[in-house]
C-alpha positions as CSV (number, residue, x, y, z in Angstrom):
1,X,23.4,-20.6,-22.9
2,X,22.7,-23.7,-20.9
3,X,19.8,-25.4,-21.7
4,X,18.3,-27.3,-19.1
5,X,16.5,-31.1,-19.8
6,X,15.5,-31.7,-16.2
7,X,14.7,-29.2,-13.6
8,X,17.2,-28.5,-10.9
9,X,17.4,-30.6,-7.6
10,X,14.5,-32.4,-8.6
11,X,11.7,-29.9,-8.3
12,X,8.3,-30.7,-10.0
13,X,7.3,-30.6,-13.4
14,X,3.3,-30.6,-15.3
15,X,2.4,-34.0,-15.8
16,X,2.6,-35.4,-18.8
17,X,-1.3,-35.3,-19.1
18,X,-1.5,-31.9,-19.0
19,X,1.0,-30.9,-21.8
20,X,0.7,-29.6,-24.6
21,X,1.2,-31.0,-28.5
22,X,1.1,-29.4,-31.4
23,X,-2.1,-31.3,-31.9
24,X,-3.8,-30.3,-28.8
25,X,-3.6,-26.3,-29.5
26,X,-6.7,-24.6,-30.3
27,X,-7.3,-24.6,-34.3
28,X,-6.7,-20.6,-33.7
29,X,-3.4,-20.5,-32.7
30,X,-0.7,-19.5,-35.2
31,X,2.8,-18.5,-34.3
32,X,3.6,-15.3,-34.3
33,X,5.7,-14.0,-37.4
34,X,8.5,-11.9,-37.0
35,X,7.2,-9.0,-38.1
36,X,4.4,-8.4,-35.9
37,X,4.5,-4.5,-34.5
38,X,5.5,-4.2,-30.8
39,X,5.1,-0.6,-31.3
40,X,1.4,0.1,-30.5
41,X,0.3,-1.7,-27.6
42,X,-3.4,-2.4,-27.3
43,X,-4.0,-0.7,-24.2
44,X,-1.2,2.0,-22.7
45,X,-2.6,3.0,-19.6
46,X,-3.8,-0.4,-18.6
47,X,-1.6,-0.7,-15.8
48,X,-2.7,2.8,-13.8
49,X,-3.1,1.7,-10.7
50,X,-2.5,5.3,-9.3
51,X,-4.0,7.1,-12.0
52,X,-6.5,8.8,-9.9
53,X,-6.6,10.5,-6.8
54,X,-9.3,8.0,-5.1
55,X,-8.4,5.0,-6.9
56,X,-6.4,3.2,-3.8
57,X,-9.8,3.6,-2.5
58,X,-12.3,2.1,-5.6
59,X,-14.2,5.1,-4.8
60,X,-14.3,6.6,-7.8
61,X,-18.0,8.5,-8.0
62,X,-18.5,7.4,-4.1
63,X,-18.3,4.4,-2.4
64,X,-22.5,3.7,-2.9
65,X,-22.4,5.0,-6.1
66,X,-19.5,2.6,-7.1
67,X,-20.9,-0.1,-5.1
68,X,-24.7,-0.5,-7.1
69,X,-23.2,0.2,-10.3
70,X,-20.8,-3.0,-9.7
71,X,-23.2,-5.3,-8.0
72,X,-25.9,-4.1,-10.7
73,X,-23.4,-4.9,-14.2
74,X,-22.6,-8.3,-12.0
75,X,-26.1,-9.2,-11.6
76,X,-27.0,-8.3,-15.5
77,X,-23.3,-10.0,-17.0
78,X,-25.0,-13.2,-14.8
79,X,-28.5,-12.9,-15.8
80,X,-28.5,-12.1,-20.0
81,X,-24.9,-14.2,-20.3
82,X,-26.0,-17.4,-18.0
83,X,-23.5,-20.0,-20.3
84,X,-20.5,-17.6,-20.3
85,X,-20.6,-16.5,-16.4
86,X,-21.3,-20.1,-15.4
87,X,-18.7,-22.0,-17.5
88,X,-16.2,-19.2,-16.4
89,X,-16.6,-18.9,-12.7
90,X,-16.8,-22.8,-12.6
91,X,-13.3,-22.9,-14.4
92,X,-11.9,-20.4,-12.1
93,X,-13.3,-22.4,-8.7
94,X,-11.9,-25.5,-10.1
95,X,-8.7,-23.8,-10.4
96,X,-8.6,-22.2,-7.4
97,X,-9.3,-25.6,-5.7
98,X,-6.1,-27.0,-7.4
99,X,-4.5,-24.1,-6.0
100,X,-5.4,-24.0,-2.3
101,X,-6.6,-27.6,-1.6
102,X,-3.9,-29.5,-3.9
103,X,-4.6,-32.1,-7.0
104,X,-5.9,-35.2,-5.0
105,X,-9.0,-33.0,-3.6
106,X,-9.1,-31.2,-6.9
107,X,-9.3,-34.1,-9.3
108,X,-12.5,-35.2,-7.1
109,X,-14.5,-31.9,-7.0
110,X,-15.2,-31.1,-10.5
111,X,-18.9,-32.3,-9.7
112,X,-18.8,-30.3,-6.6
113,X,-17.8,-27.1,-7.8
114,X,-20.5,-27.6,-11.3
115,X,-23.2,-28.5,-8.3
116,X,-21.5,-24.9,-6.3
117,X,-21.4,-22.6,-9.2
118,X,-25.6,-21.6,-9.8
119,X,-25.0,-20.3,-6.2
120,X,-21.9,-18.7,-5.6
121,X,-23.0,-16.8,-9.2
122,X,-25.9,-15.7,-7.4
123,X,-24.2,-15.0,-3.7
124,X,-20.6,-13.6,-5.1
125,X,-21.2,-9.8,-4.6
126,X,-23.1,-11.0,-1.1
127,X,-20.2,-13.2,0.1
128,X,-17.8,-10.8,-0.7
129,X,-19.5,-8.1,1.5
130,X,-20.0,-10.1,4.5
131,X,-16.6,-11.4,4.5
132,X,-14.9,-8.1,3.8
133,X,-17.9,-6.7,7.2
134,X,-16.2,-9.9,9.1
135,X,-12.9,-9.0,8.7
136,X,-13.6,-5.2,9.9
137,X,-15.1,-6.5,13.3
138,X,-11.9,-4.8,15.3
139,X,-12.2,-7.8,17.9
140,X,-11.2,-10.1,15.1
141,X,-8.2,-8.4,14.2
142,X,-8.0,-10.1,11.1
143,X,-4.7,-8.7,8.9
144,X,-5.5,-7.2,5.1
145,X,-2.8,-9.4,3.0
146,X,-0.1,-7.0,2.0
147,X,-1.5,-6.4,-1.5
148,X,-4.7,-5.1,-0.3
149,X,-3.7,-3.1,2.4
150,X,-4.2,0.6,0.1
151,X,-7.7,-0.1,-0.4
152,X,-10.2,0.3,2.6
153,X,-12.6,-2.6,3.5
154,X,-15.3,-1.2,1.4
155,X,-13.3,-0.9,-1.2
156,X,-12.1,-4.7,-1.1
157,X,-15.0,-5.7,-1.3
158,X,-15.7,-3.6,-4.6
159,X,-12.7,-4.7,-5.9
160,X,-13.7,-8.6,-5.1
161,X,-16.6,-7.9,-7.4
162,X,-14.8,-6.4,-10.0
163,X,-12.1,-9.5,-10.0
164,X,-15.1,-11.8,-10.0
165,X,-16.2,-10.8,-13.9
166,X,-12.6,-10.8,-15.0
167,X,-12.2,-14.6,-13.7
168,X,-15.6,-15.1,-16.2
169,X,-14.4,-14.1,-19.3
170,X,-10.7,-16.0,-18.9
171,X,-11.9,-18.7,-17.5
172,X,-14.8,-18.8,-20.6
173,X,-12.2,-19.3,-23.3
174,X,-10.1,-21.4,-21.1
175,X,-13.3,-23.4,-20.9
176,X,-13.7,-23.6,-24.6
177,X,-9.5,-24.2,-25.1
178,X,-10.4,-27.2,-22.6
179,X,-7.6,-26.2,-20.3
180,X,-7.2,-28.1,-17.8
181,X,-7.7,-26.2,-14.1
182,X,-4.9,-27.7,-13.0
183,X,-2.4,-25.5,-15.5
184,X,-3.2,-22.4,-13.8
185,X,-1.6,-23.6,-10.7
186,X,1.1,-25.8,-11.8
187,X,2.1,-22.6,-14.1
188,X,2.3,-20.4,-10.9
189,X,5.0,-21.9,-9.6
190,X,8.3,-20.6,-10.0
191,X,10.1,-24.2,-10.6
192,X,7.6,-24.3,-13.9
193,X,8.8,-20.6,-15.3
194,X,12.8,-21.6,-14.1
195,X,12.9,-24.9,-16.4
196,X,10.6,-23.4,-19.3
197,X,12.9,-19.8,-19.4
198,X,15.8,-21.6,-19.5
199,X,14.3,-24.1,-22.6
200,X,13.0,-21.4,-24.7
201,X,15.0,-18.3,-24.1
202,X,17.8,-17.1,-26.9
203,X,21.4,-16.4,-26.2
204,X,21.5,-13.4,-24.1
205,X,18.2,-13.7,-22.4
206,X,18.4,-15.8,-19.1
207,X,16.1,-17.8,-16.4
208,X,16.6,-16.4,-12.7
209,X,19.4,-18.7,-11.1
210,X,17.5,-21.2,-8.7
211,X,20.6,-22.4,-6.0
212,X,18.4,-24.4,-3.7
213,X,14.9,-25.6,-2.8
214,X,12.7,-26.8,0.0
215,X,10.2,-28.9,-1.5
216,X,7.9,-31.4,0.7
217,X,10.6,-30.1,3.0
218,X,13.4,-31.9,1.3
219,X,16.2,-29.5,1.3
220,X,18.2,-29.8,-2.4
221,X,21.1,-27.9,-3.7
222,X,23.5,-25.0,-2.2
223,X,23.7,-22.3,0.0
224,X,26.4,-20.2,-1.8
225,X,28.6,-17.1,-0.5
226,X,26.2,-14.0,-1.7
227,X,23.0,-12.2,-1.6
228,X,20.2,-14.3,-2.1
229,X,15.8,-14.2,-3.0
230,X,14.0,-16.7,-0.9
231,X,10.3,-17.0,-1.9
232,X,7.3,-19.8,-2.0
233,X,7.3,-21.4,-5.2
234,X,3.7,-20.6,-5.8
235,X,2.8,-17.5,-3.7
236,X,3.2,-13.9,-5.2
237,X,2.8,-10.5,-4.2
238,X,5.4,-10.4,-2.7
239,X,4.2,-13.4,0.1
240,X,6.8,-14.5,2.2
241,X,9.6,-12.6,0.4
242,X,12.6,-12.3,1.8
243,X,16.3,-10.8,0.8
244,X,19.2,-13.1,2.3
245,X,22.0,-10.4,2.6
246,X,25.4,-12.3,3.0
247,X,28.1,-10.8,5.5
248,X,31.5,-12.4,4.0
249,X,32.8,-11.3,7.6
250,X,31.0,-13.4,9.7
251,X,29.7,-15.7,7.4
252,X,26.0,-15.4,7.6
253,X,23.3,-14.4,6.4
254,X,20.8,-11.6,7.3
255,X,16.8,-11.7,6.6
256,X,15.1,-9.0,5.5
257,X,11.2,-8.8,4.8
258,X,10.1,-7.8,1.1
259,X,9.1,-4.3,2.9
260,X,12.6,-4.0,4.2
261,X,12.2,-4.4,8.0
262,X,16.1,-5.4,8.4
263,X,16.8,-9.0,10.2
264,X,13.6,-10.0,10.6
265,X,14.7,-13.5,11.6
266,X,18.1,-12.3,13.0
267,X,21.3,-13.2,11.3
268,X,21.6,-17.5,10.4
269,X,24.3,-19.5,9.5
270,X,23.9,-22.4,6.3
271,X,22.5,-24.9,8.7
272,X,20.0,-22.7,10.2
273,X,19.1,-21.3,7.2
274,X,18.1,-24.5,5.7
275,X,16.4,-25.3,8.5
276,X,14.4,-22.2,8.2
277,X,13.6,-22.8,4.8
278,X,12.4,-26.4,5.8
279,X,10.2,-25.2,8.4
280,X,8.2,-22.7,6.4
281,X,4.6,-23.6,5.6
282,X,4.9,-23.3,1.7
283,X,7.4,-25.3,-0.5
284,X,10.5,-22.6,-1.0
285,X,13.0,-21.9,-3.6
286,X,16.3,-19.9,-2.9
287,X,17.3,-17.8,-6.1
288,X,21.1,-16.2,-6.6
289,X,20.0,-12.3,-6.3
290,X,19.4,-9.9,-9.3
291,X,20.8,-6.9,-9.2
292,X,19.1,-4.1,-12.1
293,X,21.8,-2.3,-13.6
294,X,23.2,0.7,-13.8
295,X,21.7,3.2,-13.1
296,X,18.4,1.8,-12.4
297,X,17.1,1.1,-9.4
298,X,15.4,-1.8,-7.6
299,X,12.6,-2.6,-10.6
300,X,11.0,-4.5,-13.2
301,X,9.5,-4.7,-16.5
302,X,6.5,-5.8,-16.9
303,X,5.0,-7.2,-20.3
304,X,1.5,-7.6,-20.5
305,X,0.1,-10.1,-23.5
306,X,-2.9,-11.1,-24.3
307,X,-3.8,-14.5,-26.3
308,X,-7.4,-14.4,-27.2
309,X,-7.0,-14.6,-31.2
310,X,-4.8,-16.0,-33.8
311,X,-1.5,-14.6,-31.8
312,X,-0.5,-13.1,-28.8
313,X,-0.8,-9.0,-28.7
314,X,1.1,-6.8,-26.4
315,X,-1.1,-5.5,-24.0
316,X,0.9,-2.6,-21.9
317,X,4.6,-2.5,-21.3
318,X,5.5,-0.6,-18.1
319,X,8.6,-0.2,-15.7
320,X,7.6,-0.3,-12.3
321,X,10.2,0.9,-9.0
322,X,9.9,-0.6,-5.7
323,X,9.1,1.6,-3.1
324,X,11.9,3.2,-1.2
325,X,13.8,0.0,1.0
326,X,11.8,-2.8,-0.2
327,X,12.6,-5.5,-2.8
328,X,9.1,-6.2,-4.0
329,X,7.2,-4.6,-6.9
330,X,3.8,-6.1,-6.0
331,X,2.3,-3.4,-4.2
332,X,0.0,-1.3,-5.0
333,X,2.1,1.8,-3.9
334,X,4.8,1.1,-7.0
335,X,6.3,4.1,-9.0
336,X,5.0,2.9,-12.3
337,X,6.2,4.2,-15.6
338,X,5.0,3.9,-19.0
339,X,7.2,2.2,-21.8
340,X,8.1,4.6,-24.6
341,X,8.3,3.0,-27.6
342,X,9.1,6.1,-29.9
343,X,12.6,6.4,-28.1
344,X,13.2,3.3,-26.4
345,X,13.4,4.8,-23.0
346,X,11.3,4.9,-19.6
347,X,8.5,7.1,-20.3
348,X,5.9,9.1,-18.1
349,X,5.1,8.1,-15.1
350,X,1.6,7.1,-14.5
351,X,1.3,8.0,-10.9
352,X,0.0,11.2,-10.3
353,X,2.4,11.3,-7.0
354,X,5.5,10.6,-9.2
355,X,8.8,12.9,-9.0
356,X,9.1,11.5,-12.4
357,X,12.5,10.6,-11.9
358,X,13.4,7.7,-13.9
359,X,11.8,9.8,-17.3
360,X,13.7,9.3,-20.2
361,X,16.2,6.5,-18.5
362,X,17.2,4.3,-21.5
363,X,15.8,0.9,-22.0
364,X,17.3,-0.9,-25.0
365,X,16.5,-4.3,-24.6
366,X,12.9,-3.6,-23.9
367,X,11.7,-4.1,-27.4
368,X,13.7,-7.7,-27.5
369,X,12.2,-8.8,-24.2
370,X,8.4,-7.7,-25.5
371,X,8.9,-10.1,-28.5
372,X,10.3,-12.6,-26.7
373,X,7.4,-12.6,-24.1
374,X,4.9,-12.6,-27.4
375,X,7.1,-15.2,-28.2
376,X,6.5,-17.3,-25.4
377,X,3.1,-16.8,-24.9
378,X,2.5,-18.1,-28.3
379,X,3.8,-21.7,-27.3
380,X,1.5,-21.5,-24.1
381,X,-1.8,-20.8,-25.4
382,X,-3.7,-22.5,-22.4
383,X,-3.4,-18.6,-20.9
384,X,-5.6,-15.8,-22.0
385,X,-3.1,-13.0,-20.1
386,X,0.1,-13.8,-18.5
387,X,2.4,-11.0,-16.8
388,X,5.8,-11.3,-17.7
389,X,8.5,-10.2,-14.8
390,X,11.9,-9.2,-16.0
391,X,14.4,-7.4,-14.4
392,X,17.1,-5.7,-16.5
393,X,20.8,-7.0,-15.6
394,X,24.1,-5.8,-16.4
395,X,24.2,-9.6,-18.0
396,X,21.0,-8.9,-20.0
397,X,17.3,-9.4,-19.2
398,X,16.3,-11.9,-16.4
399,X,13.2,-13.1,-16.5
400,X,11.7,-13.8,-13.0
401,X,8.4,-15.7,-14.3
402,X,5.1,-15.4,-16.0
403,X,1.7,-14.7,-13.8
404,X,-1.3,-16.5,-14.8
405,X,-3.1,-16.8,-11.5
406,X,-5.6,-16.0,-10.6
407,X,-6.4,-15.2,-14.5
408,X,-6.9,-11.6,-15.0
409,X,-5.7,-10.5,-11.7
410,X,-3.4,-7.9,-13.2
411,X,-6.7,-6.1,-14.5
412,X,-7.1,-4.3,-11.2
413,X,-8.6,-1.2,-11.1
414,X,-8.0,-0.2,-14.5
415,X,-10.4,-2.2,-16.1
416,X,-13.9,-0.4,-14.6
417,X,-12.3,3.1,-14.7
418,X,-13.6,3.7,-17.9
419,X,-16.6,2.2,-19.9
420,X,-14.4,1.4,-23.1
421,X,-11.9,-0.6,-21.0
422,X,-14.5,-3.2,-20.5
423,X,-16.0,-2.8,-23.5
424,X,-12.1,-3.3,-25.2
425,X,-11.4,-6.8,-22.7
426,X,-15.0,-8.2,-23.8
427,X,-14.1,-7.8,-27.4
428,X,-10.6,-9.0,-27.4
429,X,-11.8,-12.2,-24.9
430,X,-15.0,-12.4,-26.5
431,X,-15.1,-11.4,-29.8
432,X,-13.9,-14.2,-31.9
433,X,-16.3,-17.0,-29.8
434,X,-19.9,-16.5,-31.8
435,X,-21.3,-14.7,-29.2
436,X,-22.7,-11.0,-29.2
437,X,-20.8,-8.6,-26.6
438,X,-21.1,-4.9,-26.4
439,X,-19.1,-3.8,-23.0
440,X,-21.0,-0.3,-23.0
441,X,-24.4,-1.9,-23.0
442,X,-23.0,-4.4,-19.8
443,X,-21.6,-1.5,-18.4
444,X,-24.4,1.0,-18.5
C-alpha cells in the first residue's frame, strides 16, 4: 500500500501546534493490546434511530411531556453540575466558532465565548425554542437542513436540547485532555481523514481515492474518465453531495443530488466541471467512486468507539442502506442493521419498518475493520467518540472518514430513550474524572 508523506495537491494539514506527541497524551491513554474483545460491544442498540414508532417525531410520552422532562434534567445537569456544564458548553462554542467563523476569529474569542457561556447555559433550551417558533412562521419559508427534515419543529427543538448535554459531557473531558477547539474542526475535514487513513491503515485496508480538489478555489489534480463523489471537505450529512456519473459516449459527466434527483446541474464537460466545483461556497474534494460489493447494496459500516478510559471500547457496530436512489447514508430514514458478531454476518434490523432483507448477508471483514478503528482511535485520543465510515469493496474495506463534530452528534435519539442510556454515557464519560455521576438521579 502506498503510504502517503504529504497530502495530495496540496490540501491542508493540522498545524504543527496542534499535534500530538507521545508526551502530550493524557497520562490515561494506553494502546490498545491485541487481545482486546470486539465481541461485546458496550451498547447494541445505540444506533436505533427507528426503533420506535414516534421516535422521528421525539415524541415519545407526548410532545409536553417530553418537552419539561428535557428542559427540567437540563436546568438540574446546569444547576447541581455548574463546573462540568460550563467548561463543556464553552469547549463546544469555541469549537463551533472554529468551525463556522474560521481560525483567525476563533483564536480571538476564547474570552468571548468564557464571557457568553453563564448565558447561553441559562437561555439554551429558550433559544432553541424560539428559533425552532422562527423558522415555523410559514412567511419565512425557512428550509429544515436535510438531516432534520423527519422530525417536526417541536421536535427539533427537543432534540436541540437533548444535543446540548451531549456537547457538555465531551466537551468536559476534552476540556480536562486540553484539546485544543480547533481539532474538532480541522479533524472534520475529509483532506485530514484522506492523509491520516492512508498513514496508518495495513495492507488491505485503504483511504478513499481523492482525484481532485477546490480549495480557496484553487482547482488541483484530475478529472479522470469514471464515476465520481463530489463533497465539501468539512460538511456532512450528506451536504452538498453529489454523484458525477460519467457517459464514456459523450464524454461528460452527469450530476446527481445525494437524494438522487438525476442531473441536477445538467450534464458538464471537464472544464465546466471544474468550474463548478470552483464556484461552490465550501472548499470541495472530488473522490474516485466506491462501489460496495457484491451483493450489497449502496451502504456503510459504521463503527462507533468510545475513548473515555485507558483504551478505546467499541461502542455499536451497525450496517446502514441508503434509501432506495440516493447515495447518502446520513438520513435519518436509513435501513439500519445491527452487526452480528456471533456469525460474522448483517444481523437484525433495527427499524421497525424493515423488510429485513439484508439479514444474515455475510460480512467478513467487519471484525478487522472494528479493530482497526479501535486501533486508530487509540492514536487520536483528543476525541471522546468518533464515527468511523467504511464502505465494504470488492478491493477490501474503504474507509471514508472519522466524525468527530459536533462531538456526540451520533447520540441522537438513542441516548434519552431510556434512563440507563444516560446513566451508561455519564459513567463511561464521567466516571474515571473524580466526580460523582448517577444518570438515573439526572434523569429522574
Amino acid at each position: 500500500m502506498q503510504v502517503l508523506t504529504e497530502l495530495p495537491f496540496g490540501l491542508r494539514r493540522p498545524p504543527k501546534s496542534l499535534s500530538q506527541s507521545p508526551a502530550d497524551r493524557p497520562a490515561a491513554f494506553e494502546e490498545p493490546d491485541s487481545t482486546h474483545s470486539t465481541a461485546v460491544p458496550l451498547w447494541p442498540d445505540y444506533f436505533a434511530r427507528r426503533g420506535r414508532e414516534d421516535a422521528l417525531t421525539w415524541q415519545y410520552r407526548g410532545y409536553w411531556g417530553d418537552t419539561a422532562r428535557l428542559w427540567r434534567n437540563y436546568y438540574r445537569f446546569v444547576v447541581k453540575h455548574p463546573v462540568v456544564a460550563f467548561h463543556g458548553l464553552r469547549q463546544f462554542y469555541a469549537a463551533l466558532t472554529y468551525r463556522v467563523l474560521g481560525e483567525a476569529i476563533g483564536d480571538r474569542s476564547s474570552l468571548p465565548i468564557a464571557a457568553a457561556t453563564p448565558l447561553l447555559l441559562a437561555l439554551t433550551p429558550v433559544l432553541s425554542a424560539i428559533a425552532v417558533s422562527i423558522a415555523s412562521i410559514p412567511g419565512l419559508k425557512v428550509r429544515t437542513p436535510m438531516l432534520f427534515q423527519p422530525f417536526n419543529r417541536k421536535g427539533w427543538s427537543n432534540y436541540c436540547i437533548m444535543l446540548s448535554l451531549v456537547f457538555a459531557l465531551h466537551g468536559f473531558r476534552q476540556h480536562q485532555r486540553k484539546t485544543h477547539p480547533a481539532k474538532l474542526s480541522q479533524h472534520s475535514a475529509k483532506t485530514f481523514w484522506n492523509g491520516f487513513f492512508a498513514a496508518e491503515l495495513p495492507a488491505g485496508h485503504y483511504p478513499t481515492r481523492i482525484e481532485a480538489s477546490c480549495i480557496n478555489k484553487q482547482f488541483s489534480g484530475n478529472l479522470p474518465p469514471c464515476d465520481l463523489i463530489v463533497k465539501p471537505d468539512t460538511a456532512g450529512a450528506g451536504h452538498r453531495l453529489h454523484m458525477l456519473r460519467w457517459d464514456a459516449t459523450t464524454g461528460l459527466y452527469a450530476i446527481d443530488g445525494a437524494a438522487g434527483a438525476s442531473n441536477e446541474h445538467g450534464r458538464l464537460t471537464r472544464e465546466e466541471l471544474q468550474d463548478w466545483l470552483c464556484r461552490q461556497p465550501l472548499d470541495m474534494i472530488v473522490e474516485r467512486a466506491e462501489r460496495p460489493r457484491a451483493p450489497l447494496p449502496v451502504c456503510t459500516l459504521r463503527i462507533l468507539t468510545l475513548f473515555s478510559g485507558p483504551r478505546p471500547e467499541l461502542i455499536c457496530a451497525v450496517f446502514i442502506k441508503a434509501p432506495n436512489n440516493s447515495i447518502s447514508t446520513a438520513l435519518f430514514d436509513t435501513d439500519v442493521y445491527l452487526f452480528d458478531h456471533q456469525t460474522c454476518a448483517i444481523g437484525a434490523p433495527l427499524a421497525t419498518d424493515s423488510n429485513g432483507t439484508l439479514a444474515g448477508t455475510a460480512l467478513p471483514e467487519m471484525q478487522s475493520v472494528i479493530d482497526n478503528c479501535l486501533r486508530l482511535h487509540a492514536k487520536l485520543p483528543d476525541h471522546v467518540q468518533i464515527s468511523w465510515d467504511v464502505i465494504p469493496t470488492a478491493r477490501g474495506p474503504v474507509y471514508l472518514e472519522g466524525n468527530v463534530f459536533p462531538p456526540g452528534c451520533d447520540y441522537k435519539l438513542t441516548v434519552f430513550k431510556d434512563d440507563a442510556n444516560f446513566e451508561l454515557l455519564t459513567r463511561k464519560i464521567l466516571g474515571r474524572s473524580g466526580l460523582s455521576y448517577s444518570g438515573t438521579e439526572l434523569m429522574r
